[in-house]
C-alpha positions in Angstrom: -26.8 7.2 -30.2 -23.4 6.9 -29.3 -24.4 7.9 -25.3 -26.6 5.6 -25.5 -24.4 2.6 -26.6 -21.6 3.5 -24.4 -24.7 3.3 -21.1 -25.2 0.4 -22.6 -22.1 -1.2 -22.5 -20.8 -0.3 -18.8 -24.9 -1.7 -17.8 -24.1 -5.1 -19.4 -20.5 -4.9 -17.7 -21.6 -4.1 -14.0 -24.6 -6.4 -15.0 -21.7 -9.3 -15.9 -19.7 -8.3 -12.6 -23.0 -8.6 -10.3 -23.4 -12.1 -11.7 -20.2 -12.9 -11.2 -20.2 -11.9 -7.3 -23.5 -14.0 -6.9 -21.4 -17.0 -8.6 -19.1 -16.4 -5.5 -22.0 -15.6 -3.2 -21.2 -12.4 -3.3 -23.8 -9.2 -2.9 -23.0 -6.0 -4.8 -22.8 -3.2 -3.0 -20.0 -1.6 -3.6 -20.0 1.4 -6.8 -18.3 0.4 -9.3 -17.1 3.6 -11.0 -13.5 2.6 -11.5 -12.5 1.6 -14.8 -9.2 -0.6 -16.1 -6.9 2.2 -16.6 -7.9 3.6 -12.7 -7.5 0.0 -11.4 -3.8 0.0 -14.0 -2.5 3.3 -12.6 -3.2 3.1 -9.0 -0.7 0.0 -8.9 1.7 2.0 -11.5 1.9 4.5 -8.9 2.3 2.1 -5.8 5.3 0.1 -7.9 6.7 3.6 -8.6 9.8 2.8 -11.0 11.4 5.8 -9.6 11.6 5.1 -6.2 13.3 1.7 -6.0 15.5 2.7 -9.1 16.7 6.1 -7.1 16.8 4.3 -3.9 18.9 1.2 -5.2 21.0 2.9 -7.9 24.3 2.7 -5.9 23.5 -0.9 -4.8 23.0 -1.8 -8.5 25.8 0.4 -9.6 28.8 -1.5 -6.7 27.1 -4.8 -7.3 27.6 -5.6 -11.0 27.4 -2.3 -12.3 25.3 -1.4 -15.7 25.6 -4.7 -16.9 23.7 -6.0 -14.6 21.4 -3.4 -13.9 20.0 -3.2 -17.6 20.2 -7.0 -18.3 18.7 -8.2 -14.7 15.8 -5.6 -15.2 15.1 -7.4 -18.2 15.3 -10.7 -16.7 13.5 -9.5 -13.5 10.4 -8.1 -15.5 9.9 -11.6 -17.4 10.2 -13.8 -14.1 7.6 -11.5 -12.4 5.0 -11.3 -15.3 4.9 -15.4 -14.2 4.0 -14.1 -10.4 1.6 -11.6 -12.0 -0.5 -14.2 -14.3 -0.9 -16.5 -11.5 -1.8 -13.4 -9.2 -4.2 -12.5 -12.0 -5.8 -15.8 -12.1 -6.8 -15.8 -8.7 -8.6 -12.5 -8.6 -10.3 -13.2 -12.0 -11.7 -15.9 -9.8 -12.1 -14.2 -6.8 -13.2 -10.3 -7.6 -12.9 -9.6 -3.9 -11.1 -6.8 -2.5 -9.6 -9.5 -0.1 -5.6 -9.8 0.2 -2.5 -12.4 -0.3 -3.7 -14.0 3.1 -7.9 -13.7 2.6 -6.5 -15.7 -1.3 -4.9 -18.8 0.8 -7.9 -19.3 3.3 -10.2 -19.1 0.1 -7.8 -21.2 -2.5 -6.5 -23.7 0.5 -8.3 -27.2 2.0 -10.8 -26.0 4.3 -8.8 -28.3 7.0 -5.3 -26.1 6.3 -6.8 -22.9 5.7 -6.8 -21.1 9.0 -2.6 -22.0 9.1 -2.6 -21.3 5.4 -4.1 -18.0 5.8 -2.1 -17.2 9.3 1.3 -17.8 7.4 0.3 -16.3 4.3 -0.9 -13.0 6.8 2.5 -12.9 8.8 5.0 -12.7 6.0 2.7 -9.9 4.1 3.0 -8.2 7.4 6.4 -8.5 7.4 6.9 -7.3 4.2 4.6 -4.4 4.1 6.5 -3.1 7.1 9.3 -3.2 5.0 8.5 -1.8 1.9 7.1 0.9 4.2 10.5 0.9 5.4 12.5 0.8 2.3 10.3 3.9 0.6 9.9 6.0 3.2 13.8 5.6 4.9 14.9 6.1 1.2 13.3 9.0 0.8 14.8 10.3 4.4 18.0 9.6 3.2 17.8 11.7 -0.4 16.4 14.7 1.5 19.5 14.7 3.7 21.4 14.1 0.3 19.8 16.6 -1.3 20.7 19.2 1.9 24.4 18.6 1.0 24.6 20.6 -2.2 24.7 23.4 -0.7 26.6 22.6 1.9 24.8 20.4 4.7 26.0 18.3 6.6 23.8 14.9 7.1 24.3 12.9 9.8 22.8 9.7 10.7 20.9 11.0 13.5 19.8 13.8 11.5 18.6 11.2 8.5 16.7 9.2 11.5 14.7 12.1 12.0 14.0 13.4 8.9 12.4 9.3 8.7 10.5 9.9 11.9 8.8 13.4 10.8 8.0 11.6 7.2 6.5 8.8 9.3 4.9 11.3 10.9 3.2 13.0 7.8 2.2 9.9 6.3 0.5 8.7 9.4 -1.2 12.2 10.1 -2.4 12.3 6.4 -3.7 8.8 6.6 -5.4 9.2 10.0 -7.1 12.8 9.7 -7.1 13.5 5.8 -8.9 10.4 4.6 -10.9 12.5 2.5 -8.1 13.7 0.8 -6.6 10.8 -0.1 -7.7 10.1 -3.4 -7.2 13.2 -4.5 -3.0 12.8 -3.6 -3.8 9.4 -5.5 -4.4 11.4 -8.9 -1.6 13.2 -8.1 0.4 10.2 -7.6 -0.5 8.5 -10.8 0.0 12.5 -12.7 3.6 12.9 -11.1 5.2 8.8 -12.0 3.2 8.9 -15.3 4.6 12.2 -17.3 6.8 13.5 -14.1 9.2 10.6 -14.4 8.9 10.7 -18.4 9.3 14.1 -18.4 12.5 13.4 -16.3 14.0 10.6 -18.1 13.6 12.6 -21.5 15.4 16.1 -19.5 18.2 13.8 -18.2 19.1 12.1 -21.8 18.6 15.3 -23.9 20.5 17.4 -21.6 23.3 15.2 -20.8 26.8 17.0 -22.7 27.9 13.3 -23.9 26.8 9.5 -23.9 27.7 6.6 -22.7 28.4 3.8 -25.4 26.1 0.8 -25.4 29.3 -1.3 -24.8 29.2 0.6 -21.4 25.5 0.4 -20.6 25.1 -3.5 -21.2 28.6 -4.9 -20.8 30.6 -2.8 -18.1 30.7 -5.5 -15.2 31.7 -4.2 -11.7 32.0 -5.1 -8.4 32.4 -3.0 -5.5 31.4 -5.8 -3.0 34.6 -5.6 -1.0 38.3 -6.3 -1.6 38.6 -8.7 -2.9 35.0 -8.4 -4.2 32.4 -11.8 -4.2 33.3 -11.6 -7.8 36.8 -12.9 -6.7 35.8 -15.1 -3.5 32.9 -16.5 -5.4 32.0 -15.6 -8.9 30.6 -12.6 -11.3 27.4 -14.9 -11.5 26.9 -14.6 -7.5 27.1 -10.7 -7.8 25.0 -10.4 -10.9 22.2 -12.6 -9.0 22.7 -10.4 -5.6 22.6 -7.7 -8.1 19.3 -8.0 -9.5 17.8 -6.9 -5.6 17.0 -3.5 -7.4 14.8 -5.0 -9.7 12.8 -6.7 -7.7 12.4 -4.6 -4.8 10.9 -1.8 -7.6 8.4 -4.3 -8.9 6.2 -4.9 -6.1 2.7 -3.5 -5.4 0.9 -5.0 -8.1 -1.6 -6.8 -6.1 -2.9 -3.3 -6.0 -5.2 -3.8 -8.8 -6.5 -7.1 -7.1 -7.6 -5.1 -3.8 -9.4 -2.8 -6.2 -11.7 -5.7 -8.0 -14.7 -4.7 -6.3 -14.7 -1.3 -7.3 -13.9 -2.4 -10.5 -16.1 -2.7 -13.9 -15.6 -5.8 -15.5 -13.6 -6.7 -12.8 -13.3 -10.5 -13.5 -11.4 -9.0 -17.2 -10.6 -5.5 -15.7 -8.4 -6.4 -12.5 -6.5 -9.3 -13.6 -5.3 -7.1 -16.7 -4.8 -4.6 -14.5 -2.1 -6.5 -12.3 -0.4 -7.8 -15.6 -1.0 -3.7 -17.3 1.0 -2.5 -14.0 3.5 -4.8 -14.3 4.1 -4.6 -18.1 4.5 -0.7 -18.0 6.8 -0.9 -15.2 9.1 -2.7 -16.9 9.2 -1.2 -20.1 9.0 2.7 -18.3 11.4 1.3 -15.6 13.8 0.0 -18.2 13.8 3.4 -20.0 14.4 5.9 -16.7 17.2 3.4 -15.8 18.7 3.5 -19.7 18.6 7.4 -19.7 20.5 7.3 -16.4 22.7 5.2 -17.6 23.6 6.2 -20.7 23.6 10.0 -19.2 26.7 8.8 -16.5 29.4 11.6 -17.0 32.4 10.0 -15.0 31.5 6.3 -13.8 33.9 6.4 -11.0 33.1 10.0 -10.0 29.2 8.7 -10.2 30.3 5.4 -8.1 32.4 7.5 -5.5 30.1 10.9 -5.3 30.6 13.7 -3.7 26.9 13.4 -2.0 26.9 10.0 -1.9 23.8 9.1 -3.9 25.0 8.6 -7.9 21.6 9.9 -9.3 22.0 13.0 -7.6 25.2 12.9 -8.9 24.1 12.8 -12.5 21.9 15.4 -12.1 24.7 17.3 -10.9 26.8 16.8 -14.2 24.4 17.3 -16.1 22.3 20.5 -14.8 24.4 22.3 -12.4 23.0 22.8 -8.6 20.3 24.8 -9.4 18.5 22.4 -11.7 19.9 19.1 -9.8 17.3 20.7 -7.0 14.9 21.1 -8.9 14.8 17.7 -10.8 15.8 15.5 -7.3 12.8 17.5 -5.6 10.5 16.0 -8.3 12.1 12.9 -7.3 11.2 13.2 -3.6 7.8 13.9 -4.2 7.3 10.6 -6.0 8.7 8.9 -3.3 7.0 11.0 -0.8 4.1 9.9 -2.6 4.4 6.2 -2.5 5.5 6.2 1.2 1.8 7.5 2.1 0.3 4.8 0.0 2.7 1.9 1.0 1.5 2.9 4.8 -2.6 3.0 3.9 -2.2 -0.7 2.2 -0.3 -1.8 5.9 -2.1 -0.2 8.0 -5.6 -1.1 6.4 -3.8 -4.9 6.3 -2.9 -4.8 9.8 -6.4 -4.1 10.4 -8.3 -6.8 8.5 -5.4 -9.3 10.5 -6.9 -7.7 14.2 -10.0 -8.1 12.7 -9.1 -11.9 12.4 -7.3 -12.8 15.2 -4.2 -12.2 13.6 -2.3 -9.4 15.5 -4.4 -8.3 19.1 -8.1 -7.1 18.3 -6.9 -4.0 20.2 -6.0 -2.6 17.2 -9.1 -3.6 15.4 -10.4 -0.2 15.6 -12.1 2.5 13.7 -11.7 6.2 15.3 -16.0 7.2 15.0 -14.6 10.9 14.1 -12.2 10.5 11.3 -13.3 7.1 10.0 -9.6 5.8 9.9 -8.0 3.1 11.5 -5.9 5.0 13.2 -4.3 2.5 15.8 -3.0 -0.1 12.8 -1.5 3.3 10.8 0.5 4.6 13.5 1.0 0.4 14.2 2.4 0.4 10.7 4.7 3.6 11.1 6.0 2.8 14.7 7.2 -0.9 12.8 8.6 0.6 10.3 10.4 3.1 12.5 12.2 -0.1 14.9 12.6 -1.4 11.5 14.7 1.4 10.2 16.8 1.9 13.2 19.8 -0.5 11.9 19.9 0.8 9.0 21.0 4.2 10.6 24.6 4.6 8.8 24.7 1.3 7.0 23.8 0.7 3.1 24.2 -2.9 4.1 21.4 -2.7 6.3 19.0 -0.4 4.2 19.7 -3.4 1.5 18.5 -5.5 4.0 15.5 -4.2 4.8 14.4 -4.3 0.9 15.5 -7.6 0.8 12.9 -8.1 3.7 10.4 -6.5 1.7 10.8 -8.0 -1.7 11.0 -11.5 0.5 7.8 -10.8 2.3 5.8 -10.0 0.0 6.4 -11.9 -2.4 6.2 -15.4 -0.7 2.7 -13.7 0.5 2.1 -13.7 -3.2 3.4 -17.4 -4.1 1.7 -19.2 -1.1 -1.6 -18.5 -2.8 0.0 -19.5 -6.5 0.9 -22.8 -4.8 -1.9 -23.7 -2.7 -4.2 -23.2 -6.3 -2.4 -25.3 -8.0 -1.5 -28.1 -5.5 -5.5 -27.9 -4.9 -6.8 -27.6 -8.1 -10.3 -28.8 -7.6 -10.6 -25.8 -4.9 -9.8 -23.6 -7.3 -12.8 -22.5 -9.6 -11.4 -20.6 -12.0 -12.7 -17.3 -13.8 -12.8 -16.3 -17.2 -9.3 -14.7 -17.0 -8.4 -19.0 -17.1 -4.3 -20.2 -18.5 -5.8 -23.3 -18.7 -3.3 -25.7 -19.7 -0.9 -23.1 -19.3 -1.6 -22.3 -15.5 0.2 -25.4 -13.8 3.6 -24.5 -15.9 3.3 -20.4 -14.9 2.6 -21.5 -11.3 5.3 -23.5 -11.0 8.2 -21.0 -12.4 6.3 -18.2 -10.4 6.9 -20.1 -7.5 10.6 -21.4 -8.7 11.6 -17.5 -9.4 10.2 -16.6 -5.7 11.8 -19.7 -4.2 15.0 -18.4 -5.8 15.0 -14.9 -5.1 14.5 -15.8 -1.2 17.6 -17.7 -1.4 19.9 -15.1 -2.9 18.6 -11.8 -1.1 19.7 -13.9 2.1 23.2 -14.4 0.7 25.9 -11.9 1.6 26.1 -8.9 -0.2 29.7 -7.1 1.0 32.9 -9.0 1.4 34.5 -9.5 4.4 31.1 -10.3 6.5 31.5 -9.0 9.7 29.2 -7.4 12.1 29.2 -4.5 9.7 28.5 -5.7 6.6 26.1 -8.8 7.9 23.3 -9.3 5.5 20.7 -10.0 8.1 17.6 -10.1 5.9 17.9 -14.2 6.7 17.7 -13.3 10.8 14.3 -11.3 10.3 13.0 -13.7 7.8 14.2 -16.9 9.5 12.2 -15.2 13.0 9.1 -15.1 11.2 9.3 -18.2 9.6 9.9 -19.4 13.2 7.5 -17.6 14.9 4.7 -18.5 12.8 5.0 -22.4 12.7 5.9 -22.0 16.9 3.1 -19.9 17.8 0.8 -22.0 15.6 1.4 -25.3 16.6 2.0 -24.2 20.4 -1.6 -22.0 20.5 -2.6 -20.1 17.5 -4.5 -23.4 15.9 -6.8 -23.1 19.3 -8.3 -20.4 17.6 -7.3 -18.9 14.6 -10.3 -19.7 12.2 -8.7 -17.4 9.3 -10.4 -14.5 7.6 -13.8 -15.8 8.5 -15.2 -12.3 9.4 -13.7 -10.5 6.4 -15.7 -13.8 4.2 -18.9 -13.5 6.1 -18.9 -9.7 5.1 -17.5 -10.3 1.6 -20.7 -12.6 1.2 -22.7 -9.5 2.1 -21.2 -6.9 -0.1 -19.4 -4.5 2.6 -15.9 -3.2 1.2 -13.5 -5.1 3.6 -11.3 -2.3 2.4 -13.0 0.3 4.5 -12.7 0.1 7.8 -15.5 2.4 8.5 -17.9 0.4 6.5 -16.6 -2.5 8.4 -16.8 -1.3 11.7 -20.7 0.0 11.0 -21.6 -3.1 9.5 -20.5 -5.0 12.3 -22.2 -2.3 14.9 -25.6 -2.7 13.0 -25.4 -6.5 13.0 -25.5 -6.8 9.3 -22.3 -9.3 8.9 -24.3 -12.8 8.8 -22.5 -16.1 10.1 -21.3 -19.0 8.2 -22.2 -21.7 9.7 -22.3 -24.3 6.4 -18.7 -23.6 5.8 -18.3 -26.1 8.3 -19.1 -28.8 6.2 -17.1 -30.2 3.3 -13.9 -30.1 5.5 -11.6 -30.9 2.3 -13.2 -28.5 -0.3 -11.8 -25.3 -0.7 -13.7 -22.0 1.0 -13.8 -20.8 -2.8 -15.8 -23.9 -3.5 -17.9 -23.9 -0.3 -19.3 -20.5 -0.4 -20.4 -21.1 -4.1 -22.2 -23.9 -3.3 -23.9 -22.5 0.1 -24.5 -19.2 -1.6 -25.7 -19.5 -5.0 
């Protein structure tokens, strides 16, 4: 009886979702056997709490210490539960495994939606190359750390290649082990579920003494230079530039939005599942980084370590060598693990862009064999290589380049948050619907990521010098430039948007897959849409439900 009720159930759920996709003029095609807490963990493990708190913890540590590290997490997690509601609007309304840039096309006037879409598409570029950059260069860099226990020597050359032959794993993996993919992707969710817990706990029971709470949510400092910006500005400007580890942890979430499709319930299912992920990263996040601080030995000898890297350096206090290796090992594998899956979302972005016009079509292209994209993944890890090179050497740079990446992606994130609700009557909401409360989240979603691009631009050491030059502003401000230049000077010729990843959308074929793309395309079975040419001022959103229903 109870089989029979539960068949019952997940019928009238992929019956609900089926209905919902023909709302959109959608076809279903795609097997829906994922369920909320699969859609929930696979963005878990691509935010990875771990990595961006390891990663970071001296740049939280030398700019406003544990003060602000425990406090800004706090305030960083509420902010960016405003980013996630609006996200999850959107993909209640469109349960499409489309991205950031597919959301503006669809959300923006038809007339602005090709430059809506080819903005949108070059800033999630930019900052998927450099999350790809910040995890996988991180993780370089606490390998090399890790070598020093027992006596290696890292050198920045040595780091650089370490980052190349990760690079290099990640993009083999991606290109020839397809198939084994989402098995690492249990793995993935297994290892930052009860590997980090497992962790945190070790690390707090273990440690010989505590730190006070005094010490863990008032100790202020400021190792930005001497004088510090504490001095030459104000403690306020350092706790803001401080809260950079924060936000560079939580991103990713739009995970759960590429995953709609595969989904059940996915109009319920993947909008909780963006605000699930982002709820238990801040709460699990806010845990690991109380147990590491709490569990500081020495702050100064933690600040100043002997390996350079402060949670190593706790680990050290706390379990001797021996276990330190163990328990930063774990730690590597986590972020080993969210490299890999940071360079499948790029690549398979980078293809869906070719696909459009975006980047050249020569790398819109699926190798027959292996049924991978393989020219957009080694694309993806040859970026994220260049990317790297100044940060060779230079904390200062490496901060950079997650400034880039928190930057990136999430003004890929607001632009669709603000084109829905500057054009509301393009915007058909689903039955995940804030209603009177979605004009007053959009607009602190979009005044939290208006703010967080100004002060991950600001200087970060003190004196600023070609050295210690933030120059997240330089590679954001050439963007910026380059897309308004090449749009107005030749991209508007011919850009159309994502019309291609629409048409087969409307069709049912998982624009996720590049394989399923490619065939579809091959067999002919990607039809045109011709009557979106009509209604210039509607919305896409709007169009294809009328022309499709």
């Amino acid at each position: 009886m109870a089989d029979t009720e539960a068949t019952g159930t997940v019928a009238r759920s992929l019956s609900k979702d089926e209905g919902r996709l023909r709302e959109l003029g959608y076809k279903q095609e795609l097997k829906r056997d994922w369920t909320l807490m699969h859609n929930f963990g696979v963005s878990f493990s691509i935010i990875s709490v771990i990595t961006g708190i390891t990663t970071l913890f001296e740049y939280g540590l030398t700019t406003g210490g544990p003060a602000v590290m425990s406090s800004g997490w706090l305030v960083v997690s509420f902010f960016t539960a405003f980013v996630g509601l609006g996200m999850a609007e959107i993909v209640s309304a469109i349960p499409s495994a489309g991205g950031p840039y597919f959301w503006a096309a669809i959300l923006a006037p038809k007339k602005w939606a090709p430059f809506a879409s080819w903005v949108t598409g070059w800033f999630n570029l930019l900052g998927q190359v450099a999350v790809t950059t910040g995890i996988t260069f991180g993780c370089a860099g606490l390998i090399s750390t890790l070598a020093t226990v027992n006596g290696y020597e890292a050198s920045a050359g040595k780091t650089l290649g370490i980052y190349a032959a990760l690079l290099c794993s990640h993009g083999l993996v991606n290109s020839f082990g397809v198939h084994i993919l989402r098995y690492l992707n249990n793995a993935s969710i297994v290892l930052h579920s009860l590997g980090v817990f497992s962790f945190a706990v070790a690390v707090v029971a273990k440690a010989p003494h505590h730190q006070s709470a005094h010490f863990v949510f008032a100790k202020f400092y400021d190792g930005t230079g001497d004088p510090g910006w504490s001095v030459r500005a104000s403690p306020e400007y350092v706790a803001c530039i401080g809260i950079l580890m924060s936000q560079y942890t939580i991103t990713g979430f739009d995970a759960s939005a590429h995953l709609s499709e595969e989904t059940q319930n996915a109009s319920w299912s993947a909008p909780w599942g963006v605000l699930m992920s982002i709820g238990c990263s801040a709460v699990f996040g806010w845990f690991l980084l109380l147990c590491l601080l709490f569990s500081i030995q020495d702050f100064d000898h933690t600040v100043d370590s002997d390996y350079g890297q402060p949670v190593l350096q706790i680990l050290v206090d706390i379990f001797g060598k021996n276990g330190a290796i163990v328990l930063f090992t774990l730690v590597i594998v986590c972020v080993w693990h969210c490299g890999l899956f940071s360079l499948t979302s790029n690549s398979r972005m980078m293809f869906s862009f070719a696909r459009d016009g975006g980047i050249p079509h020569f790398f819109h292209n699926v190798d027959a064999r292996f049924k991978s994209p393989i020219r957009t993944i080694w694309l993806a890890a040859f970026l994220a290589f260049l990317l790297a090179i100044p940060s060779v050497g230079s904390s200062v740079a490496f901060a950079a380049a997650t400034s880039i990446a928190t930057i990136g992606l999430y003004i890929s994130y607001g632009l669709p948050i603000l084109i829905g609700m500057v054009n509301p009557q393009g915007f058909i909401h689903g039955p995940f619907n804030l209603r009177w409360f979605s004009r007053p989240v959009a607009l602190i979603a979009c005044g939290w990521i208006a703010f967080i691009t100004i002060i991950f631009c600001l200087p970060e050491l003190n004196p600023v010098d070609s050295q210690t030059l933030n120059y997240t502003p330089v590679a954001v401000g050439i963007i910026g430039f380059w897309c308004l230049a090449s749009w107005f000077l030749w991209a508007h010729k011919w850009f159309k948007g994502p019309i291609r990843q629409i048409e087969a959308e409307v069709s049912g074929i998982n624009v996720d897959d590049p394989a399923a793309m490619a065939e579809a395309e091959r067999e002919g079975r990607i039809p045109e849409i011709e009557a979106l040419e009509s209604n210039k001022e509607a919305s896409m959103l709007a169009a294809m439900k009328h022309n499709y229903n």
